[in-house]
C-alpha positions in Angstrom: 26.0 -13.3 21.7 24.5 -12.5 18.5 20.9 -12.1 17.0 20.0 -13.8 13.8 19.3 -10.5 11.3 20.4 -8.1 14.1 23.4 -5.9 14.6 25.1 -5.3 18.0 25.8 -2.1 19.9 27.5 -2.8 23.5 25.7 -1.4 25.9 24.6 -1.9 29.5 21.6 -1.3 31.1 22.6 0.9 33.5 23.1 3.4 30.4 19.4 2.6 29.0 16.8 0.9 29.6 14.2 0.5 26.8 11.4 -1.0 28.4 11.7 2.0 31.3 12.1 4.8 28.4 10.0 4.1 25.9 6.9 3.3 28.0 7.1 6.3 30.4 5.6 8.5 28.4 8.0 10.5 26.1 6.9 8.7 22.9 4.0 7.3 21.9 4.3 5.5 18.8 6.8 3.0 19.3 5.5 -1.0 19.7 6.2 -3.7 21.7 6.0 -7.3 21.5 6.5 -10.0 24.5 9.7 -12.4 23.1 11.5 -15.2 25.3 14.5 -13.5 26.5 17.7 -12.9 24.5 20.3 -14.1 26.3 19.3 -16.9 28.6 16.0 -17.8 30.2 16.5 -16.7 34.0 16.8 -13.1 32.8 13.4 -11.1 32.9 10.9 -11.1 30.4 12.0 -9.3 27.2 10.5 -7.4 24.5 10.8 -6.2 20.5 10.2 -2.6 19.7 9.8 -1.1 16.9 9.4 2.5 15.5 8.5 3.7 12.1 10.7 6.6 10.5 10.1 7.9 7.1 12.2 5.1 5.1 12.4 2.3 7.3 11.4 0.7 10.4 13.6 0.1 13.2 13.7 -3.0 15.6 15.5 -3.2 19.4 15.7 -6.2 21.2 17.9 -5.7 24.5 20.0 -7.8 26.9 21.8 -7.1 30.1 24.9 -5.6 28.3 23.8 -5.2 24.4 21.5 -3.2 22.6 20.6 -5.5 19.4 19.2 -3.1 16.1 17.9 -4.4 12.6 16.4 -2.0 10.2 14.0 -3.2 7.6 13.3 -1.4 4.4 10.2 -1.2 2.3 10.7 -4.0 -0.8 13.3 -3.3 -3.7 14.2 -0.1 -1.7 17.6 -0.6 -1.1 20.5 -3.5 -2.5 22.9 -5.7 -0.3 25.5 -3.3 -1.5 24.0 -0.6 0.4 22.6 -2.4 3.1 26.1 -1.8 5.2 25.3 2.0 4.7 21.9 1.9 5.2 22.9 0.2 9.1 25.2 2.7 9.5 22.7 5.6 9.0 20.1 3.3 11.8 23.3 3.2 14.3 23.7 6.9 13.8 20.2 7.5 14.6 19.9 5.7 17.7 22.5 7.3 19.0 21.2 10.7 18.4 17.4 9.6 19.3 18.7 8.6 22.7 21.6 10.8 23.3 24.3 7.8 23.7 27.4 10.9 23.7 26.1 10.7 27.3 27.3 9.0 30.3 24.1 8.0 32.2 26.0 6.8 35.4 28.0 10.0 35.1 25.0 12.1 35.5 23.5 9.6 38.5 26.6 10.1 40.3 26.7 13.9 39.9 22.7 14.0 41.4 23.7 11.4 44.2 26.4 13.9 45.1 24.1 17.2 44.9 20.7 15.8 46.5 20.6 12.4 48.7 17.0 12.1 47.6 17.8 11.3 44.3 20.9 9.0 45.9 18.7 6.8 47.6 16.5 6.0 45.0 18.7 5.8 42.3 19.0 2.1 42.4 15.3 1.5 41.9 15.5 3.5 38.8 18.3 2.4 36.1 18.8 3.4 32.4 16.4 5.9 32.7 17.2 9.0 30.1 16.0 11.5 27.7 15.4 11.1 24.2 16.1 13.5 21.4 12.8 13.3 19.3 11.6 14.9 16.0 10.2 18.0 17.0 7.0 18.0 15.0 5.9 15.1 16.4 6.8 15.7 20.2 4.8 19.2 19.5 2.3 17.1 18.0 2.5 13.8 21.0 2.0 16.3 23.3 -0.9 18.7 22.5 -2.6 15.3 22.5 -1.3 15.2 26.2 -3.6 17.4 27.7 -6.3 15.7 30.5 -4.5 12.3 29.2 -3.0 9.2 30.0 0.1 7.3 27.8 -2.2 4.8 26.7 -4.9 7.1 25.3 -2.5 8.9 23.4 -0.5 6.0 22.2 -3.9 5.0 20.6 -4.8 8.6 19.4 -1.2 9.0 17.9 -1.3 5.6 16.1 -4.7 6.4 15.0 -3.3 9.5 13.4 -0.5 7.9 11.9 -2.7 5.0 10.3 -5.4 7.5 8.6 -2.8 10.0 7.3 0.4 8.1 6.3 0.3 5.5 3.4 1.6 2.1 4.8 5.5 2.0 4.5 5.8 -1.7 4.7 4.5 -4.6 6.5 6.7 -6.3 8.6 5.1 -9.8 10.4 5.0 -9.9 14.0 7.7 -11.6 16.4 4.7 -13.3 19.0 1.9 -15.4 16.6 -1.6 -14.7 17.3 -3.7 -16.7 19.3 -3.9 -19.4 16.4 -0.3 -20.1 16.5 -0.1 -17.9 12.9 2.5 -15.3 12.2 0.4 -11.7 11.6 1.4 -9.1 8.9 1.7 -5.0 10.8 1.8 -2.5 8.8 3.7 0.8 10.0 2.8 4.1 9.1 5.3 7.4 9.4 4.1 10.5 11.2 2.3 12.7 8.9 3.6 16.2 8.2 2.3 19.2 8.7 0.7 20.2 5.5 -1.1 17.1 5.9 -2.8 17.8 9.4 -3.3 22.2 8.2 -5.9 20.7 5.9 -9.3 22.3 6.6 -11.1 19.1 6.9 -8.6 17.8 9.5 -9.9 18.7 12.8 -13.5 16.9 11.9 -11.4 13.8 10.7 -9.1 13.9 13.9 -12.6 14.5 16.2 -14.1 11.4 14.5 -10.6 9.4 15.5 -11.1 10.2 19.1 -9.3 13.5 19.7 -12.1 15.7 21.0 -11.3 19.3 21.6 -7.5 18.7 20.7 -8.5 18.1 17.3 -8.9 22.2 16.8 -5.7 22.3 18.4 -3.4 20.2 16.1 -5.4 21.7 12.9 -4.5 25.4 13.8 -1.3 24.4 14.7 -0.4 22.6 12.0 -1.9 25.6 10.1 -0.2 28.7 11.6 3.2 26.5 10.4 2.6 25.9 7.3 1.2 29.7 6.8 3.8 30.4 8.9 6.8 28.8 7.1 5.7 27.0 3.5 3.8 23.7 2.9 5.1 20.9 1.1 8.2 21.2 -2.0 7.3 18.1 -3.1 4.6 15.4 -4.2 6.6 13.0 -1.8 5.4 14.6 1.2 5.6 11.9 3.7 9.3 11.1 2.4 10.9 14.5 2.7 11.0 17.1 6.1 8.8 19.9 5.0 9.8 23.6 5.6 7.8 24.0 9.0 9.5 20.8 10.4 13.0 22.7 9.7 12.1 25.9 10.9 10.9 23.6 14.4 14.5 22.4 14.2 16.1 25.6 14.4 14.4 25.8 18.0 17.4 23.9 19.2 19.9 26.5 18.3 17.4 29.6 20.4 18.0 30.1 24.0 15.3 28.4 26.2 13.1 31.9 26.4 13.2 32.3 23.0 12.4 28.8 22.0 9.7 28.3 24.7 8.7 32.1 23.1 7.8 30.5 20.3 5.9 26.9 21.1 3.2 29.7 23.1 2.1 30.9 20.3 1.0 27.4 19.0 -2.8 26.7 19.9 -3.1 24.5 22.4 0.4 25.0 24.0 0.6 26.0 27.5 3.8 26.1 29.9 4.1 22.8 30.5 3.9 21.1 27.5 5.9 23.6 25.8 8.4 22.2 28.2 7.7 18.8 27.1 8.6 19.8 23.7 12.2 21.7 24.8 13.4 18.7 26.9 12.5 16.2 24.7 13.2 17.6 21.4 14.7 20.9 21.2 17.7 20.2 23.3 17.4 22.4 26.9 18.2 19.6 28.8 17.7 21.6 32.4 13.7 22.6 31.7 11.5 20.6 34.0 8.5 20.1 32.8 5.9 20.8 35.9 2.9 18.7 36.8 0.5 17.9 39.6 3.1 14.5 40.4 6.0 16.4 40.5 4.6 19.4 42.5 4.0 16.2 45.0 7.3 15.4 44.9 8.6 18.8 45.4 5.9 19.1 48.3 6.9 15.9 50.0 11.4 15.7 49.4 12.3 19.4 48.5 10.0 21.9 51.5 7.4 22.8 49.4 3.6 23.3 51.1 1.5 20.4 50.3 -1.8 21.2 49.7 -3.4 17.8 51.0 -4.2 15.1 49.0 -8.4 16.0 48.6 -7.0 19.6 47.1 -6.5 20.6 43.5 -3.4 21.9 43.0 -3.7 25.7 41.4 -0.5 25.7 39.1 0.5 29.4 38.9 3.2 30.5 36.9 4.6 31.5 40.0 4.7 28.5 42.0 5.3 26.6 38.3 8.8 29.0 38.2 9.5 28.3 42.0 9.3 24.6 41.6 11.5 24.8 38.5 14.2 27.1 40.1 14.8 24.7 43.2 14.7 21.7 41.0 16.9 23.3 38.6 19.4 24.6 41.5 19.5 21.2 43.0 20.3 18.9 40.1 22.2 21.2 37.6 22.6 21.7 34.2 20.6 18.0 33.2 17.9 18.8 35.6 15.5 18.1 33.0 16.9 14.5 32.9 16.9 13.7 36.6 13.4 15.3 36.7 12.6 11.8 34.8 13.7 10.1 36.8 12.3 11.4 40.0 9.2 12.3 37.8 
């Protein structure tokens, strides 16, 4: 089967699972629209998503077995000639942003094997797996984390996005509005950091909603930029800026090192340094730890459980402990199955 303006990528559910991924709270900035489903109508409801990146915007629709892509270029930006290239470059990042080089049932088999928890609920849970995101803004996503909920930041990172980045393009929308007329979006990259070090940032970010965080994302942005250079060039929401590299580099640091670093950040505690290293920085074993999956270790892996009425205290102690017998029990991608259990 083929979409009108889309291009096709075999692949099953089982290996991913966009409606499970990209609502579960590892980005916030992607949106979805309601569409009749793609194949025939007695499969389940289905959706568009789209994403904004720095040149173009980027539109999944899914099926049982294909993954359908289209990208969609700000006017007179690119030629039919090029077009073919330009595809190329979307298929390239898709398969980077969610890590296609790896075999999801693989991985589900290998945790089946090592812990029958995870083996009898595996089934309930398909296509679940981690994405490989941009650094800056998973540092960014998740200062905005703290006492939050997905939607809240959703709304505070699209907030962001729409005050600080020009429009790239406007794109019209896939469901009509509630007059039966098609509706123009517009989709805004993620701001750099230069941008957000700005000394006036943290009042304009407090007046979008972000409360004490606002501080947080200012100073942040700030001790990069001193740090590591602001922007090279006048284009500075078309080109990565020297901090964004030097976050990049990250990736090639061993988890202490890496995690070293994100501490110093304002705003960055334990576990949403973690955040940052599972979901952007590559250390795939690094379980992020919260008050849900300190439940889970309490309630499937012999941890006490403190009672439902009790605050959990998380000490670095018991934070390490939890990560060491979830670690030892699902390996090397213990970060991953922790997503799926989380």
């Amino acid at each position: 089967m083929t979409l009108t303006g889309f291009r096709c990528l075999p692949l099953p559910l089982v290996q991913l699972s966009l409606s499970a991924v990209l609502k579960c709270g590892q980005s916030f900035r992607w949106t979805s629209y309601p569409i009749s489903p793609v194949c025939d109508p007695s499969e389940p409801p289905a959706y568009e998503y789209r994403f904004c990146l720095r040149d173009r915007v980027v539109c999944l629709r899914q099926s049982s077995d294909t993954l359908f892509y289209r990208s969609v270029f700000p006017t007179g930006c690119i030629d039919a000639e090029q077009a073919d290239a330009r595809e190329e470059e979307t298929l390239a990042w898709l398969k980077d942003y969610f890590q296609l080089d790896v075999d999801l049932l693989e991985l589900y088999d290998e945790w089946s094997e090592r812990d029958p928890v995870f083996r009898n609920v595996r089934s309930r849970f398909p296509g679940i797996r981690i994405l490989r995101q941009d650094p800056w803004e998973n540092l960014v996503s998740f200062i905005c984390s703290s006492n939050n909920n997905i939607a809240r930041i959703t709304k505070m990172v699209h907030a962001l996005c729409k005050h600080y980045s020009p429009p790239l393009l406007s794109l019209e929308s896939p469901v009509p509005d509630s007059d039966g007329m098609a509706t123009d979006v517009s989709y805004h990259a993620f701001p750099p950091p230069s941008v957000l070090a700005a000394p006036k940032a943290a009042t304009i970010l407090r007046s979008l909603g972000f409360g004490y965080r606002a501080d947080f994302i200012q100073r942040t942005a700030k001790m990069l930029v001193d740090g590591h250079g602001a922007a090279t060039s006048s284009c500075i929401h078309s080109v990565m800026e020297a901090p964004e590299k030097w976050l990049m580099t990250l990736r090639d640091m061993s988890t202490p090192e890496a995690r070293e670093q994100l501490l110093r950040f304002v705003g960055v505690g334990r576990k949403v340094a973690d955040c940052v290293l599972l979901m952007s920085l590559d250390k795939r074993d690094v379980i992020p730890v919260d008050t849900h999956v300190y439940q889970i270790a309490a309630k499937h892996y012999g941890f006490r459980s403190l009672g439902s009425s009790k605050k959990v205290s998380m000490t670095p102690k018991l934070y390490d402990e939890i990560n060491s017998k979830l670690g030892e029990t699902w390996g090397k991608y213990a970060g991953w199955a922790h997503s799926v259990r989380g």
